[in-house]
MARSE-158884 format. One line per field, with one value per residue (C-alpha): y, x, z; chain; residue in three letters. Coordinates in steps of 0.1 Angstrom, whole numbers. Each point is the difference from the previous one (the first is absolute). Last residue first. Example, Ala and Ser with C-alpha at 12.3 -4.5 7.8 and 13.67 -1.06 7.14 Angstrom:
BEGIN
y: [-11,-34]
x: [137,-14]
z: [71,7]
cadena: [A,A]
residuo: [SER,ALA]
end
This chain:
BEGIN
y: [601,-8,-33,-29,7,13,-5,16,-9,20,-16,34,12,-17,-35,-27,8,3,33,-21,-34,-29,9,-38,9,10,39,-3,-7,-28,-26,-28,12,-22,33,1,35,-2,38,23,42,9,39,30,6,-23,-10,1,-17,-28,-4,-28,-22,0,-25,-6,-2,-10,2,23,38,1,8,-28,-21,16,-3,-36,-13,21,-25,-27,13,1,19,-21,31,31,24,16,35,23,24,14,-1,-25,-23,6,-22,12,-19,16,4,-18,3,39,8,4,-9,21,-9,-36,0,-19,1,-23,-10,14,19,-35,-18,-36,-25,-26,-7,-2,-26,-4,-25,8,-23,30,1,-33,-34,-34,9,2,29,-5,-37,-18,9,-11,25,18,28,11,9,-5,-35,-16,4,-31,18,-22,26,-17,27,30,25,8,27,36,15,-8,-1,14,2,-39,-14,-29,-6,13,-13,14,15,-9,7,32,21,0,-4,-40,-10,14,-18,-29,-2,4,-32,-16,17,-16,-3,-30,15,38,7,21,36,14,29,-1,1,-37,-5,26,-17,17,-14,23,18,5,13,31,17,-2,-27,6,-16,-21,-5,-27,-3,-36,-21,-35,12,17,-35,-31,-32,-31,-31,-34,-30,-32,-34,-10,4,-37,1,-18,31,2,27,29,-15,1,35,25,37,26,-13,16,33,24,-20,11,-29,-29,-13,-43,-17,-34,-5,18,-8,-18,-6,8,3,23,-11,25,26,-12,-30,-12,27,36,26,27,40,7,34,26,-15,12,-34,-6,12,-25,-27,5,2,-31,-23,18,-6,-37,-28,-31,-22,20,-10,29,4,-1,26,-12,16,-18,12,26,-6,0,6,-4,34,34,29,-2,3,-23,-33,-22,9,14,4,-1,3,-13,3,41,-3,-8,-19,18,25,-21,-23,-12,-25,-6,-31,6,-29,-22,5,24,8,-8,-10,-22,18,23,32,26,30,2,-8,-35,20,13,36,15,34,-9,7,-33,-18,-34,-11,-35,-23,-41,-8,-38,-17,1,35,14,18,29,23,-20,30,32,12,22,23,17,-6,13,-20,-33,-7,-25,16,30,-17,-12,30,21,-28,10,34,2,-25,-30,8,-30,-20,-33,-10,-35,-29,-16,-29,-11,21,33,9,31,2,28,-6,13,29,1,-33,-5,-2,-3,-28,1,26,-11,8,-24,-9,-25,12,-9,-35,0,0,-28,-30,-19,-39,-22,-35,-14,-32,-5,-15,20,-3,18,0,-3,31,11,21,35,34,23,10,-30,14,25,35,4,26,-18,-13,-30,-35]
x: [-503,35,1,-11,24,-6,30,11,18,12,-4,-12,34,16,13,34,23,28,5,12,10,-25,-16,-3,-22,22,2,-38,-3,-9,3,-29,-17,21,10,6,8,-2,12,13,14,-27,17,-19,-36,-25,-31,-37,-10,-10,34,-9,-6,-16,9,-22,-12,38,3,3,13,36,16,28,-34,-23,33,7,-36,-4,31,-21,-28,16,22,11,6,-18,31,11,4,26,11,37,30,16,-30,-33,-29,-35,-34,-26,-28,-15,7,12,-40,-19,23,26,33,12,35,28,35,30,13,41,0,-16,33,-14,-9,-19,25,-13,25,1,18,4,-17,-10,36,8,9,18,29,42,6,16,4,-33,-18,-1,-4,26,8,-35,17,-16,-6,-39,-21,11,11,-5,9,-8,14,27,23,-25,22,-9,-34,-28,-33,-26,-14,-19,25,-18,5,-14,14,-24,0,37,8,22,21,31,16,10,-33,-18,20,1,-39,-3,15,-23,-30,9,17,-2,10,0,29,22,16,30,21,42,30,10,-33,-27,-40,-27,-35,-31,-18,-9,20,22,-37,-28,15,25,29,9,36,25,35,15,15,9,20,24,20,-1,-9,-9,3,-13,8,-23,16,-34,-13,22,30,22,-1,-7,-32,18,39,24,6,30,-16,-9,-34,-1,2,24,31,27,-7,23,-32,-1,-38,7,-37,-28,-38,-14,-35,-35,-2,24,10,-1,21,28,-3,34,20,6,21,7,5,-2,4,-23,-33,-1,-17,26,27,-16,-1,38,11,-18,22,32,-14,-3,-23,29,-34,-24,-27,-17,-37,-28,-23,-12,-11,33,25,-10,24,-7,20,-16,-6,16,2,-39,-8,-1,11,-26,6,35,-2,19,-12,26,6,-1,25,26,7,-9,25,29,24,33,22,41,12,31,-5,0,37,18,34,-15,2,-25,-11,24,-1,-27,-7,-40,-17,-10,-24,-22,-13,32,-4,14,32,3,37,-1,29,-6,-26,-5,0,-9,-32,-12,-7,2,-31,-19,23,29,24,-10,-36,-4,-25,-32,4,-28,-30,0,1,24,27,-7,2,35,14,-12,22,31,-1,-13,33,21,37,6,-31,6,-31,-13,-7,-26,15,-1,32,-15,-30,-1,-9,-2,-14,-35,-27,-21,-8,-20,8,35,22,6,4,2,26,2,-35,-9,-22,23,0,-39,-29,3,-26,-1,-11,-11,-2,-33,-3,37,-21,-7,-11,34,28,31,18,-26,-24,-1,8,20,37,10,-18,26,1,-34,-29,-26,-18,11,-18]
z: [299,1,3,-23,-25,-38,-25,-33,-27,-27,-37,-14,8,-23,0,-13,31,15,25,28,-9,15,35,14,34,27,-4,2,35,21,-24,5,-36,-20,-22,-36,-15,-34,-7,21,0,-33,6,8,-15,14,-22,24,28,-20,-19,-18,28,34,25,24,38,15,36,30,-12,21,-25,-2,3,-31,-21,11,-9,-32,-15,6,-9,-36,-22,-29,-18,12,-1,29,3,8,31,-3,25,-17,2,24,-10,-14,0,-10,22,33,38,-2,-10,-27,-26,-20,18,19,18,1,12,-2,24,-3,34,18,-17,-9,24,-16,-26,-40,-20,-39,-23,-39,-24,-24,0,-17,15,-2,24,6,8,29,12,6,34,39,19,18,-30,15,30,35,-6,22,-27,-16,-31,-35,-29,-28,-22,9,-21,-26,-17,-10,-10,27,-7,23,34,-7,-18,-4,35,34,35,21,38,11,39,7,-20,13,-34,3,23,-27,-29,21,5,-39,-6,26,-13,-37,-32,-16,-34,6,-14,19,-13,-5,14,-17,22,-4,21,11,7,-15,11,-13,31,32,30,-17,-8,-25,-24,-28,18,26,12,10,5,0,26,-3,-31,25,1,21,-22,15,-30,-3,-10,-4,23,11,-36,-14,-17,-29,-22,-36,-11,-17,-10,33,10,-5,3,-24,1,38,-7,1,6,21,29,-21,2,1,-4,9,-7,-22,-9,33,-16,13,39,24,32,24,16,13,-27,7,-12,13,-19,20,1,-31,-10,-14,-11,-38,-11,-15,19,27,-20,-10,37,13,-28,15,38,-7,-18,-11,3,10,-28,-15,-6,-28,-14,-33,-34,-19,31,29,25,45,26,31,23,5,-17,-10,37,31,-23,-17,-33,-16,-38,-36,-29,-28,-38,7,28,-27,-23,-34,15,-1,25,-13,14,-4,13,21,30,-32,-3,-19,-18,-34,-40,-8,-30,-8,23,-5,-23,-5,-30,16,23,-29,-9,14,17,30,-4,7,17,9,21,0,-21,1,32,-6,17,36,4,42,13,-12,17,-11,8,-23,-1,-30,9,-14,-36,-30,-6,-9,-32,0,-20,12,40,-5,-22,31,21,-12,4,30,12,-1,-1,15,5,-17,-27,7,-26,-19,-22,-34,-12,10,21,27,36,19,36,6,-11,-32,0,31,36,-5,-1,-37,-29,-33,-31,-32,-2,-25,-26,-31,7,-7,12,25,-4,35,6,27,0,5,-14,14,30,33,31,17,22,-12,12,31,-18,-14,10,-27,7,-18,-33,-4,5,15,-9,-15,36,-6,13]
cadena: [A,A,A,A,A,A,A,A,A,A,A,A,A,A,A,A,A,A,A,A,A,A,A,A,A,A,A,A,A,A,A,A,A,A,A,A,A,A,A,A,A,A,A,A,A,A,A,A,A,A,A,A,A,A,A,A,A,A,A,A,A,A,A,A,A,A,A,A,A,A,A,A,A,A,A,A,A,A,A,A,A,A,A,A,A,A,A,A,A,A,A,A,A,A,A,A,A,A,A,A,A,A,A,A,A,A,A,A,A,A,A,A,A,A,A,A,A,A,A,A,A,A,A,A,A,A,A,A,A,A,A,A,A,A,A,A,A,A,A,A,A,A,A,A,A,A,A,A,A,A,A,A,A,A,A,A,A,A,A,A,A,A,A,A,A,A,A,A,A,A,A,A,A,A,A,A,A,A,A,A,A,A,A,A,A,A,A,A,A,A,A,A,A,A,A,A,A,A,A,A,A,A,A,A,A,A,A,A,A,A,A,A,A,A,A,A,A,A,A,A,A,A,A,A,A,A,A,A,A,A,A,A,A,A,A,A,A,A,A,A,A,A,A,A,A,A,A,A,A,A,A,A,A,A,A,A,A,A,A,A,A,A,A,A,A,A,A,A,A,A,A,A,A,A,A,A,A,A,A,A,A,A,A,A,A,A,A,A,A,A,A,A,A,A,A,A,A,A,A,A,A,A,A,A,A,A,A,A,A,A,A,A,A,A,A,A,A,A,A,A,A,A,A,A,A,A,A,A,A,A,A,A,A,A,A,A,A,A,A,A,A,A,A,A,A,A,A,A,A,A,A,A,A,A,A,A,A,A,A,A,A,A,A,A,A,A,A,A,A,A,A,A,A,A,A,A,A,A,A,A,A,A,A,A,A,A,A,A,A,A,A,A,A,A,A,A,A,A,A,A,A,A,A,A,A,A,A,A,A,A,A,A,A,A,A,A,A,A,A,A,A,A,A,A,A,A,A,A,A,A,A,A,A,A,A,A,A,A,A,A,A,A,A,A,A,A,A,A,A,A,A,A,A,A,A,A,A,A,A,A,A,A,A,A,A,A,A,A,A,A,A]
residuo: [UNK,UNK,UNK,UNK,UNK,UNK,UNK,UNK,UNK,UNK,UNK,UNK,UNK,UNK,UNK,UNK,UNK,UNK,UNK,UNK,UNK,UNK,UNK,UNK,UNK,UNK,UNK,UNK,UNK,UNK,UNK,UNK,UNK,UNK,UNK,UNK,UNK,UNK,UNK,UNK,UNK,UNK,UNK,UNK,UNK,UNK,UNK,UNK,UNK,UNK,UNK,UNK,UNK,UNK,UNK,UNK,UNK,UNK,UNK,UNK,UNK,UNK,UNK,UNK,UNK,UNK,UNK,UNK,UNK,UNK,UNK,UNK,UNK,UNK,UNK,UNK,UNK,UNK,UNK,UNK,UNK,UNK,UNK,UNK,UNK,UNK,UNK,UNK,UNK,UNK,UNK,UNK,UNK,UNK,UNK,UNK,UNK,UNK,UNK,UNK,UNK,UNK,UNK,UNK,UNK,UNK,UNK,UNK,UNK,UNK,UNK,UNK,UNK,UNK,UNK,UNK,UNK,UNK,UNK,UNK,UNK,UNK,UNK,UNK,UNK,UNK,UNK,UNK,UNK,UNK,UNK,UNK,UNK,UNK,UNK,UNK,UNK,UNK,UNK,UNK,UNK,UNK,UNK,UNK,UNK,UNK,UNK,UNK,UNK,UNK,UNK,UNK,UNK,UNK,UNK,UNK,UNK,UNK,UNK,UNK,UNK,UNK,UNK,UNK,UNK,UNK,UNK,UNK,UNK,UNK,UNK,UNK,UNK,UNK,UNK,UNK,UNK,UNK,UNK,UNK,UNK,UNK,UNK,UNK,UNK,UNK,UNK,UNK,UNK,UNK,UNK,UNK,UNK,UNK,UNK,UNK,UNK,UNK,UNK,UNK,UNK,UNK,UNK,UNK,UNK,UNK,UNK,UNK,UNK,UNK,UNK,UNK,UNK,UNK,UNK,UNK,UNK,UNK,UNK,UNK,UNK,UNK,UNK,UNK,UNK,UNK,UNK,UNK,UNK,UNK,UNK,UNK,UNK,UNK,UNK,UNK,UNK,UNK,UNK,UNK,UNK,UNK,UNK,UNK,UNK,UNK,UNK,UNK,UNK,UNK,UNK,UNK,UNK,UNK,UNK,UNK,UNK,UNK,UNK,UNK,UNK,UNK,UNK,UNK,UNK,UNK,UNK,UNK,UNK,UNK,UNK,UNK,UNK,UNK,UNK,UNK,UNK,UNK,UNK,UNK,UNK,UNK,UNK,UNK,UNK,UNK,UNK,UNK,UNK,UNK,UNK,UNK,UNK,UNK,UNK,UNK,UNK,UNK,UNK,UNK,UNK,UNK,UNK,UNK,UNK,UNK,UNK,UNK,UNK,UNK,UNK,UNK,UNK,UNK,UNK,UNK,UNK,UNK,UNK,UNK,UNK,UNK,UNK,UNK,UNK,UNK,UNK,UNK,UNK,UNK,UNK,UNK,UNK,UNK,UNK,UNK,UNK,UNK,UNK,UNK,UNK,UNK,UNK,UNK,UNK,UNK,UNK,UNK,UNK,UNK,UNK,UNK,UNK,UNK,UNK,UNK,UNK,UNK,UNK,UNK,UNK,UNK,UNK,UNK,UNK,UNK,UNK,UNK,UNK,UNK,UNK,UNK,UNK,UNK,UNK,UNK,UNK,UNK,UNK,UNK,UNK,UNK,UNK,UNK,UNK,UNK,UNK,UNK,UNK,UNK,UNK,UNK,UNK,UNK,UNK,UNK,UNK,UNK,UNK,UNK,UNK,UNK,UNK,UNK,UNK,UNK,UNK,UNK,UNK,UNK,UNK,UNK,UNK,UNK,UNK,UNK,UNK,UNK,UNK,UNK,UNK,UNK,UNK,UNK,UNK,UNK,UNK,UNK,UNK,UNK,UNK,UNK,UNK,UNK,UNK,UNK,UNK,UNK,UNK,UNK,UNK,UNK,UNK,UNK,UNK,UNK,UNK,UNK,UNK,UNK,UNK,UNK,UNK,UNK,UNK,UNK,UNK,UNK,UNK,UNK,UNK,UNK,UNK,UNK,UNK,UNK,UNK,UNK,UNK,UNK,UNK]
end
């Protein structure tokens, strides 16, 4: 059973020599394309083909390259020729582990602007001062981070937890065997944790379920990203889930700066979170009251009212740094919960994550008040934005919404609604717009006020409101 990626068909899992229930009925066979499509340059011992040792093909045999003079140069021929990407490194020292075959090239020497590796100046075939300690390795763009999600579940917060790889569609974990602090360091620059502070195996935090995708996993603890990394081919490992890795990182990452935006004071709005110097937003994608609890909790702002989504106080316009944010309430950083690594998420902005706080700045409430009608009980309504009274528009606006006007007012409950500017057409700014209230807020500043001064109305869409009070 291959998985397609092997170097020979040894490397492949299959039955104990001899054993079979077979007869020469049903002898295998294999058509080749051709002579002429046999690769003469590969890369091996990576997690995929466009990072690993260098190995090239001469004389009937796949050998090693020797790493003197090895370099940038060298390896961007590497990945042109197979189209992967441009170089990242050029590990030196058997990274990928130690060839097998003949050394076959020393003291290569690209310019690096060579369309094919065999174009570059080198000793004679064969000719060397190395061992297999020396082999060169090459590690591309195509194979990097982007060929491989990578997680930490079941941990305190998404910096800490089992390691878990996404590989054809399926999240799978990491033996321990060979599992240290160099391994542990790569995960956490990864996942843009800080430092790693250790490495634990045995299933500290659970055993995972599904398949164990990657064993004997060996970092030289520079790499970027795990792919980089010398690993045994995706899915071979001679390990059961009570010995799955895991990695506890230690790095400002666990805490991120948080703000909310476009909503009717500093204690209610849409969900920007700061990291690598740039505000983004959350996706909404199983967000919930627990998430939003931290968020409070994070910006003093007391217990969490609603947890809106849909981009319920407007569209953001930079990053989505956050999805499936899973918060256990109980974190008092939102960089605590557990979450995928930065920006990495399935969303668009109209998905964008919102949070209204009960206890929101009394000086920033915001202020209504009901004009036109018979008494100070019923009118048009009119909220308090920038120093200037506008109107809201009729949109969605419901008894609901009444409720929490009549309340903050102190005018009883709800009667009706009026619509279409019953109380006649305002004449200062449309300030709201699809207001959606529960009805169990206590003041209006809580309800999920969308962008101020967006809107699709005119003033003959005003609404208006009549209390019980005020008689």
């Amino acid at each position: 059973s291959c998985l397609g990626t092997e170097a020979t068909l040894i490397e492949c899992s299959f039955k104990p020599w001899g054993h079979h229930a077979c007869n020469h009925v049903e002898d295998a066979s294999v058509v080749c394309s051709g002579i002429g499509s046999v690769p003469k340059l590969r890369l091996v011992g990576g997690l995929g083909k466009c990072a690993g040792r260098v190995e090239v093909f001469h004389n009937n045999n796949w050998g090693t390259v020797c790493d003197d003079s090895w370099d940038l140069s060298d390896a961007a021929v590497v990945c042109r020729q197979l189209g992967c990407g441009v170089a990242l490194s050029a590990p030196s020292s058997a990274q990928f582990g130690w060839g097998t075959g003949p050394i076959w090239l020393d003291d290569v020497s690209c310019t690096g602007k060579e369309t094919n590796f065999f174009q570059c100046p080198a000793k004679m075939w064969g000719s060397h001062n190395c061992h297999h300690g020396e082999d060169a390795g090459v590690v591309c763009s195509a194979g990097n981070s982007s060929s491989v999600n990578l997680q930490l579940v079941d941990g305190p917060h998404r910096c800490a937890g089992r390691v878990e790889v996404l590989h054809a569609g399926q999240w799978g974990t990491v033996c321990d065997d060979g599992w240290d602090l160099k391994d542990a360091a790569v995960v956490c620059r990864q996942l843009g944790c800080g430092r790693a502070e250790g490495a634990p195996t045995r299933a500290r935090f659970g055993q995972g379920t599904g398949r164990i995708w990657l064993d004997d996993v060996a970092c030289a603890g520079s790499e970027d990203a795990l792919a980089q990394c010398r690993a045994h081919p995706w899915g071979q490992n001679n390990c059961n889930h009570r010995e799955d890795a895991s990695v506890v990182c230690l790095g400002m990452s666990t805490v991120a700066e948080v703000r909310l935006v476009q909503g009717p004071n500093r204690c209610g709005g849409r969900v920007e979170v700061l990291h690598a110097g740039q505000w983004g937003t959350v996706c909404d994608d199983n967000w919930s009251l627990n998430n939003a609890a931290v968020v409070c909790r994070q910006l003093g702002c007391g217990a969490a009212v609603a947890a809106p989504g849909r981009a319920h106080f407007g569209q953001g316009t930079n990053r989505i740094w956050m999805d499936d944010v899973n918060c256990t309430g109980s974190e008092d950083n939102i960089a605590q919960c557990q979450a995928p690594p930065w920006g990495q998420n399935n969303c668009h902005h109209a998905e964008d994550a919102s949070v209204v706080c009960l206890d929101g700045n009394v000086t920033e409430e915001v202020q209504v008040r009901l004009v036109n009608g018979p008494n100070r009980c019923a009118g048009r309504v009119e909220v308090l934005h920038q120093q200037q009274w506008g109107t809201v528009c009729d949109d969605s606006w419901d008894l609901k919404d009444a409720k929490v006007i009549c309340q903050q007012l102190g005018c009883g409950t709800a009667v009706s609604v009026p619509h279409q500017a019953h109380f006649g057409p305002g004449s200062d700014p449309i300030w709201l717009d699809d207001v959606e209230c529960t009805g169990t807020e206590t003041t209006f500043s809580q309800c999920g006020l969308r962008s101020w001064g967006l809107h699709n109305c005119n003033h003959e869409e005003d609404a208006g409101v009549v209390c019980s009070g005020g008689a």
